[in-house]
RODO-2510 file (C-alpha; in nm, 4 decimals, decimal comma):
residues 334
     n   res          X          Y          Z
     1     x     0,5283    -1,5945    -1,8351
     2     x     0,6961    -1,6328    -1,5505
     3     x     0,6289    -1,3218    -1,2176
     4     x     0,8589    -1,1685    -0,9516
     5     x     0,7207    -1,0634    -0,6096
     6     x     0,9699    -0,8220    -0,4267
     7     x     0,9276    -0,7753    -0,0879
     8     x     0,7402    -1,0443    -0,0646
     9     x     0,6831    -1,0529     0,3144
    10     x     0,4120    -1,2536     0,4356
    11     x     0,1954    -1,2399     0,1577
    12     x     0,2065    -1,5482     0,1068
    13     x    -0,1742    -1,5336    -0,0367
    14     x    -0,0675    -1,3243    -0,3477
    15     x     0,1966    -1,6032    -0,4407
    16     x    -0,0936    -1,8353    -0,4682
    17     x    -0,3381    -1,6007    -0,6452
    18     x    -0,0905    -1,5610    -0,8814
    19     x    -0,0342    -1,8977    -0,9559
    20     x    -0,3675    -1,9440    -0,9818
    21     x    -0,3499    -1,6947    -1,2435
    22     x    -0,0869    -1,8407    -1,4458
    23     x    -0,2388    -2,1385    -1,4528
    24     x     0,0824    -2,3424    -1,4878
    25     x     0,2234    -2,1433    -1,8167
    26     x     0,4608    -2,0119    -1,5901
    27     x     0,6522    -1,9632    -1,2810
    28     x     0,6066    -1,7238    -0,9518
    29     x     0,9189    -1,6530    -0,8248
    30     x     0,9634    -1,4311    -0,4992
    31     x     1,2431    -1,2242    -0,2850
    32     x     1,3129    -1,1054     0,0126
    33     x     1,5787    -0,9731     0,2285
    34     x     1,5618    -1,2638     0,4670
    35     x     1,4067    -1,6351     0,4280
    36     x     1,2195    -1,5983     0,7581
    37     x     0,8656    -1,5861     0,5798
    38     x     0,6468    -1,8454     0,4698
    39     x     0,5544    -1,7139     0,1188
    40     x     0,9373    -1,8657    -0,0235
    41     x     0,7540    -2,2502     0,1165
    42     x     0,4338    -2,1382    -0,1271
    43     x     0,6660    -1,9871    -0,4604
    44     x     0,7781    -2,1928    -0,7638
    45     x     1,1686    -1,9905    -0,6358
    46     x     1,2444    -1,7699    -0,4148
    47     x     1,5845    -1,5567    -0,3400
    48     x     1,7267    -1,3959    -0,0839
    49     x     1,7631    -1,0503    -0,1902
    50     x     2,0009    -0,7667    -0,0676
    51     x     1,8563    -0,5151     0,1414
    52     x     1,6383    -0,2384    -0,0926
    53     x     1,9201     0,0794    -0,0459
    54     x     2,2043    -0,1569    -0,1101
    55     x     2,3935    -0,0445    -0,3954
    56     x     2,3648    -0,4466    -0,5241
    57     x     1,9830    -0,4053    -0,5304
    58     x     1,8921    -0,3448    -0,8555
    59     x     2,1832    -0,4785    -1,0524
    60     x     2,0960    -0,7888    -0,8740
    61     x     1,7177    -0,7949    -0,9411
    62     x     1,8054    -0,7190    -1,2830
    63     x     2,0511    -1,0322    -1,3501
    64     x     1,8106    -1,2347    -1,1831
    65     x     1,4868    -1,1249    -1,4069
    66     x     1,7605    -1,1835    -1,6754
    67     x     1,8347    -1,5499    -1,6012
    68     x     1,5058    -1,6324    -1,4872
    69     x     1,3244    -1,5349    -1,7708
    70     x     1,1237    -1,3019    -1,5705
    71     x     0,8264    -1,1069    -1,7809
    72     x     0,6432    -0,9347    -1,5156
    73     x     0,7599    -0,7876    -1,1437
    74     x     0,5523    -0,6504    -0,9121
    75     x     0,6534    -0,5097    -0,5253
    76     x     0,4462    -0,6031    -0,1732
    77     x     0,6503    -0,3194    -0,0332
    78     x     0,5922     0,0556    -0,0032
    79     x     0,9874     0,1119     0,0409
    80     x     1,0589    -0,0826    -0,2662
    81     x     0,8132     0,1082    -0,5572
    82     x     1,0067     0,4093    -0,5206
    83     x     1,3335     0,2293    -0,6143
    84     x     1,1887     0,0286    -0,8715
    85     x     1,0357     0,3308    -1,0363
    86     x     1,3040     0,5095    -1,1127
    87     x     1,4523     0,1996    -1,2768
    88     x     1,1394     0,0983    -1,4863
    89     x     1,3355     0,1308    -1,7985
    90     x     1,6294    -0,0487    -1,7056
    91     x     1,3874    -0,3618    -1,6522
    92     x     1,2209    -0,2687    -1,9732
    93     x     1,5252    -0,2567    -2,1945
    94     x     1,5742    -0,6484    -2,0262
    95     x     1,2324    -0,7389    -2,1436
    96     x     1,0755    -0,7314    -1,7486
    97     x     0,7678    -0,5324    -1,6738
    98     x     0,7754    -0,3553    -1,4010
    99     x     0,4095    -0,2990    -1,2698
   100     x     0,4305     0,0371    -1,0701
   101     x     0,3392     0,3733    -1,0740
   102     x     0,5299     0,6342    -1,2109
   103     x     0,7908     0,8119    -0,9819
   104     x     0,5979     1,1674    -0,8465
   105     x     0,3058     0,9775    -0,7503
   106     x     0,4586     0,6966    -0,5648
   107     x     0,6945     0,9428    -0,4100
   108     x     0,3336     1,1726    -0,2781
   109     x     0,1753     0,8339    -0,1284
   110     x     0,5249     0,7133     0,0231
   111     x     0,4962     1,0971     0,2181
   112     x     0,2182     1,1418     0,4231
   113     x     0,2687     1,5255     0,4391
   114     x     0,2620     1,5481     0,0633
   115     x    -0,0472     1,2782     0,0523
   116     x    -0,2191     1,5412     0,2688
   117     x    -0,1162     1,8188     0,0264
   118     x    -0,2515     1,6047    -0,2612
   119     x    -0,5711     1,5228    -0,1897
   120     x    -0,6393     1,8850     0,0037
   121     x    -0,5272     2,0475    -0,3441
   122     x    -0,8091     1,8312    -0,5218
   123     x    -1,0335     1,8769    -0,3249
   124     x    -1,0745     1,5684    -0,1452
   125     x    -1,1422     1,5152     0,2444
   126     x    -0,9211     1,4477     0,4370
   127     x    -0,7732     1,5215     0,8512
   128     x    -0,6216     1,7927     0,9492
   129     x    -0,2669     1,7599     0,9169
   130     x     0,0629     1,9234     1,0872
   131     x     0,4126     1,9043     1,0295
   132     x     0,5894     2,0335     1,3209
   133     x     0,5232     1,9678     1,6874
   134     x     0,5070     2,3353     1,7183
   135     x     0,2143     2,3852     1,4546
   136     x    -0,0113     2,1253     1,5659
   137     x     0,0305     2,3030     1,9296
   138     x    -0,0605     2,6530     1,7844
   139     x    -0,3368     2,4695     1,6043
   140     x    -0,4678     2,3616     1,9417
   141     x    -0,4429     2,6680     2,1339
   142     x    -0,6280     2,8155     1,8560
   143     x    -0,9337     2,5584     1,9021
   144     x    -0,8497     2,4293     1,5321
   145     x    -0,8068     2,0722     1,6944
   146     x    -0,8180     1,9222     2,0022
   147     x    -0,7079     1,6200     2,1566
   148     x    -0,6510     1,3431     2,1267
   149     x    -0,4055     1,3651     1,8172
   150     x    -0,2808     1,0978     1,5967
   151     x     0,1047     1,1271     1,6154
   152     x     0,2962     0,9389     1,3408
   153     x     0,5845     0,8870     1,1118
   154     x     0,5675     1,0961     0,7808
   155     x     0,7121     0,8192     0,6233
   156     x     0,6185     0,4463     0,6966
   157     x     0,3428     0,1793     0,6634
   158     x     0,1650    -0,0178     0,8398
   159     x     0,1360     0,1413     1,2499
   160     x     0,5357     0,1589     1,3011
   161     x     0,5249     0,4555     1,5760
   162     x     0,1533     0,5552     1,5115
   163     x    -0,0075     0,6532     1,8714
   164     x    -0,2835     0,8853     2,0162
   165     x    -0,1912     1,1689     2,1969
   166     x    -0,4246     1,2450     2,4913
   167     x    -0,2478     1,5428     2,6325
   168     x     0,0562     1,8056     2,5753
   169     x     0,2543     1,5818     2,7724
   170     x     0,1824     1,2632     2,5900
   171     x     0,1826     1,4895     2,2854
   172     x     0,6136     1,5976     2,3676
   173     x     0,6488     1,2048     2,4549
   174     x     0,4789     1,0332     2,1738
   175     x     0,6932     1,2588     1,9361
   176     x     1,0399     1,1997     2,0910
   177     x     0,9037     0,8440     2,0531
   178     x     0,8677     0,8451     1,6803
   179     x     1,1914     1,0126     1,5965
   180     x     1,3948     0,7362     1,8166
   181     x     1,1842     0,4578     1,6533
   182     x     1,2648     0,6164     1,2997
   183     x     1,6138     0,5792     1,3596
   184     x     1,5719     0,2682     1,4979
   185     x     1,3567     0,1179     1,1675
   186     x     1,3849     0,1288     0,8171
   187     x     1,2260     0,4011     0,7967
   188     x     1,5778     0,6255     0,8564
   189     x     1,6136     0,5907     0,4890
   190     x     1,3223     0,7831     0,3230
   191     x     1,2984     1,0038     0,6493
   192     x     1,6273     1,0695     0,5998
   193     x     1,5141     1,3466     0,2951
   194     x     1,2945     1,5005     0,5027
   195     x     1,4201     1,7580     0,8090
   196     x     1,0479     1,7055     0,9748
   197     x     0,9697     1,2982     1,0195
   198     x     0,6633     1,3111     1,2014
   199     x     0,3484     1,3873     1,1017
   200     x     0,0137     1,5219     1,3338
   201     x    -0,3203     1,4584     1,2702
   202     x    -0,6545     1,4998     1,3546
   203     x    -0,8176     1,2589     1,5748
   204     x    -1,1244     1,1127     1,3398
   205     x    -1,4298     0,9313     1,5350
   206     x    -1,6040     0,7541     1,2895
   207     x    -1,5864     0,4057     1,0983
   208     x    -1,3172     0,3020     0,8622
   209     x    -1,3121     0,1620     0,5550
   210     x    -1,0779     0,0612     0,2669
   211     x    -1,0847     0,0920    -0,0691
   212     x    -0,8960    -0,1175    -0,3742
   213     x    -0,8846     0,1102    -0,6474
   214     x    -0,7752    -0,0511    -0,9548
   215     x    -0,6668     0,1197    -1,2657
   216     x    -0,5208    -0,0703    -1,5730
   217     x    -0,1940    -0,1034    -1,6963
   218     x    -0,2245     0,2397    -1,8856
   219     x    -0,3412     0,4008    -1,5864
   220     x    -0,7084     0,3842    -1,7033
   221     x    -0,9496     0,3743    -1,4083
   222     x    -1,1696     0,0313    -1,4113
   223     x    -1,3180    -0,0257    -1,0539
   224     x    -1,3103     0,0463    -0,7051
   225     x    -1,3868    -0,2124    -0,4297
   226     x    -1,5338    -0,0473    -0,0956
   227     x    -1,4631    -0,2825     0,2254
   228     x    -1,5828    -0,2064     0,5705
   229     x    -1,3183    -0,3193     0,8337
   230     x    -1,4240    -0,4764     1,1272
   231     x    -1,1465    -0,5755     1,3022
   232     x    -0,7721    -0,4949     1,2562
   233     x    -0,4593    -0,6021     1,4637
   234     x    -0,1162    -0,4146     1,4051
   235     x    -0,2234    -0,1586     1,1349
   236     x    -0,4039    -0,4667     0,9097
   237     x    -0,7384    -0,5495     0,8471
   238     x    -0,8263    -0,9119     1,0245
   239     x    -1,2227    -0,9363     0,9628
   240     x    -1,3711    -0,6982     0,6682
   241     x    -1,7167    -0,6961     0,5027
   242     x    -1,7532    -0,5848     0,1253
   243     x    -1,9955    -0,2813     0,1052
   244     x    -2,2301    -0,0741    -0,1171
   245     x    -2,1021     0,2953    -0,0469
   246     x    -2,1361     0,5267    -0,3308
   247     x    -2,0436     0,8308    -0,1547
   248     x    -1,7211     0,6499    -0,0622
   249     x    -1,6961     0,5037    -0,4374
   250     x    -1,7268     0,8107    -0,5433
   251     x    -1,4381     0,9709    -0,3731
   252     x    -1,2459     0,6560    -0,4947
   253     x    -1,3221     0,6478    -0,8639
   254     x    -1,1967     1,0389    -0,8612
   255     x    -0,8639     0,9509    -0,7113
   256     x    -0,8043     0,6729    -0,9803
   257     x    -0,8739     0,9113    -1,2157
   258     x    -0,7008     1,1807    -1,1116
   259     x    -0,3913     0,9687    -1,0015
   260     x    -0,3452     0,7821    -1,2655
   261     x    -0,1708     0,4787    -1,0873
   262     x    -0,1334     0,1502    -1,2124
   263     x    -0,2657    -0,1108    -1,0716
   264     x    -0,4459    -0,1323    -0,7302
   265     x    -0,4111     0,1972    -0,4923
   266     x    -0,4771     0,0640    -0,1497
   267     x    -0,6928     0,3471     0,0637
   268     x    -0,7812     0,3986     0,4375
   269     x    -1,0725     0,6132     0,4270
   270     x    -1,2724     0,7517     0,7794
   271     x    -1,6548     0,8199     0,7064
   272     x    -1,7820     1,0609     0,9600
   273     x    -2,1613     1,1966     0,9434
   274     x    -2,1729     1,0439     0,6245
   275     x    -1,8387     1,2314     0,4897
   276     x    -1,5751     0,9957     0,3605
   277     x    -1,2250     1,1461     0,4500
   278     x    -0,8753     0,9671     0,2902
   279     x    -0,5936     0,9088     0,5512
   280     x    -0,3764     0,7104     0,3438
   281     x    -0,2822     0,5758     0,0091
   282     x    -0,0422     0,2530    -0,0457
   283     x     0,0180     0,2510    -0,4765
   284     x     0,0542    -0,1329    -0,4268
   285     x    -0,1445    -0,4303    -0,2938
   286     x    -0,2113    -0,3749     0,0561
   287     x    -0,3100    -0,6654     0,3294
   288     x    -0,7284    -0,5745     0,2320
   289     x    -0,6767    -0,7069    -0,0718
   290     x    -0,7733    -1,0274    -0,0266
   291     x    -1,1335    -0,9530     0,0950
   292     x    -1,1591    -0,7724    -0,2578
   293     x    -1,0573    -1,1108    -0,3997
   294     x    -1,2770    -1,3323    -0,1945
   295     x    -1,5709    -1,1908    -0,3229
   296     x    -1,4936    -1,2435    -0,6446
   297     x    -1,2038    -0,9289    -0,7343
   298     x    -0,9410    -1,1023    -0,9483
   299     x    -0,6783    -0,8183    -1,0089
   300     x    -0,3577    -1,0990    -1,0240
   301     x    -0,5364    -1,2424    -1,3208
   302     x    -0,6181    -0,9213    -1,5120
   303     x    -0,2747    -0,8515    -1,4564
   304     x    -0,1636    -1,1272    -1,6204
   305     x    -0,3810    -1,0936    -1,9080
   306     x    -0,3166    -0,7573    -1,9318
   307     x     0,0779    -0,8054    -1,9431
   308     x    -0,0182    -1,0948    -2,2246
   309     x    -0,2210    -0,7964    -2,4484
   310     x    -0,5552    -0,9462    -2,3792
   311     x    -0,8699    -0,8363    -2,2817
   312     x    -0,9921    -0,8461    -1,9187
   313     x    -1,3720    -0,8065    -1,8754
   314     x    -1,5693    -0,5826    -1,6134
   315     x    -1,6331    -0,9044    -1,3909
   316     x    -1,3412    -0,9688    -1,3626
   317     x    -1,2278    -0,6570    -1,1258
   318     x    -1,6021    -0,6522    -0,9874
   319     x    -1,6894    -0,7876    -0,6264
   320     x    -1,9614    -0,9039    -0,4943
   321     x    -2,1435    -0,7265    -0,2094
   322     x    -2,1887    -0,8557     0,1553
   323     x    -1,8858    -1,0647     0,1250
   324     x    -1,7776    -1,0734     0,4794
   325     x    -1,4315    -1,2741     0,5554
   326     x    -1,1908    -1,3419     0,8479
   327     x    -0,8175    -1,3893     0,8256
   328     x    -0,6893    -1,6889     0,9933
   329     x    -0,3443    -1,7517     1,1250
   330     x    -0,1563    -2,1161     1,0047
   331     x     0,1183    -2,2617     1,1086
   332     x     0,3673    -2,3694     0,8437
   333     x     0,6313    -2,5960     0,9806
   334     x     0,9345    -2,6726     0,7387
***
């Protein structure tokens, strides 16, 4: 069996955890738009790719999981799911599995305003949310919020753009901000759907947490890992402790039920007073995962057995409790 990683990035940990899970029956391959990242020094291949809205994209991905024998591909990437969701069956027809969610509910995580609609309509937590610079001021002068607010791109990952707001001014500023940096970024291409590109929320004081919710390959819910972070730098966790929190798990398990993803669902998730509140869902690895595997999560390897019909047990996709790890910068010279 031999695995594709799009968008590989820097994750140059979930190359190795895969490998670990092949066990040498097979290959990890990875792409990327550019070489400039050290997860091609770590892959059995790797491939520059063209850039995810080229035209080229996908008929290139698929003649490479053609010659390269590829069974299973996965993305690092929130950009890349959509595309490679509305292509699933192309890669099927090949004999590649592509493991991603289906198209509506990659498109609602992708959109923070429709996120926000999501979860609100199921009755889940979650901040206050406005999609017009002139809403989020009427909701102030009404005493629904107040400052600060969180001012960010609808579309996006990581914190391209995100800031705090501590007056009007700032408020006029930070948003003029975002919509230059938009155009700027790769985010111009999913914004570009949307006539509204920014996104205002309610400032949340409380501590955050993230969740790995992991369904199976069917979209069956299995487990959900609760991780308190600790320290973050640049919108990722850098130091994160795994936690007992059933009111959080709670909240978790019902969104992998209800959402039906495959796969892990990365969560940010604010508990304040005791309330959990979602801010954001990634339908993909995100850069927690690998205090989830530390403590003894293994969701590359019940991939792989999953994707080879076997049986995964509940250990497996359990973690232990208490775990608490740092992430550590290397340098790779080559």
């Amino acid at each position: 069996m031999n695995i594709l990683l799009t968008s590989v990035g820097r994750r140059a940990y979930m190359v190795k955890y895969f490998q670990k899970a092949l066990a040498g029956t097979g290959e990890v391959h990875v792409c990327n738009s550019d070489d400039l990242t050290v997860a091609f020094q770590y892959a059995d291949k790797s491939v520059i790719s063209p850039l995810i809205y080229d035209k080229e994209y996908i008929p290139f991905l698929l003649e490479y999981c053609q010659k390269n024998k590829i069974s299973v591909l996965l993305s690092l990437f929130d950009i890349d799911l959509l595309v490679l969701a509305k292509h699933k069956k192309e890669f099927e027809s090949i004999g590649t599995k592509v493991v991603v969610s289906d198209e509506e509910f990659v498109s609602i995580c992708n959109d923070k305003w429709e996120t926000y609609l999501f979860l609100k309509n199921n009755g889940v937590n979650v901040p206050k949310t406005y999609l017009s610079l002139s809403n989020v001021r009427q909701a102030i002068n009404k005493g629904e919020i107040n400052f600060p607010v969180i001012v960010k791109p609808r579309f996006g990952c990581g914190s391209i753009a995100m800031a705090i707001a501590e007056d009007d001014a700032a408020l006029t500023y930070l948003y003029n901000h975002a919509i230059k940096s938009i155009e700027k970024s790769y985010l111009k291409y999913e914004s570009a759907i949307a006539e509204e590109k920014v996104i205002f929320q309610e400032f949340l004081c409380g501590q955050e947490y993230g969740a790995d919710i992991i369904n199976d390959l069917n979209g069956h819910h299995i487990n959900a890992v609760i991780k308190k972070k600790i320290a973050m730098r640049a919108g990722e966790t850098d130091i994160a402790e795994t936690v007992k929190k059933p009111e959080i798990k709670a909240v978790a398990q019902k969104l992998g039920r209800m959402s039906h993803h495959i796969g892990n669902l990365d969560c940010d998730i604010f508990e304040v007073n005791g309330v959990p509140y979602i801010l954001e869902m990634n339908a993909r690895f995100g850069g927690g995962y690998p205090f989830s595997h530390v403590a003894g999560c293994d969701l590359p390897g019940a991939i792989v057995k999953w994707c080879q019909g076997e049986k995964v047990p509940n250990e497996m996709l359990s973690a232990n409790i208490g775990v608490r790890a740092f992430k550590e910068l290397t340098l790779s010279v080559y």
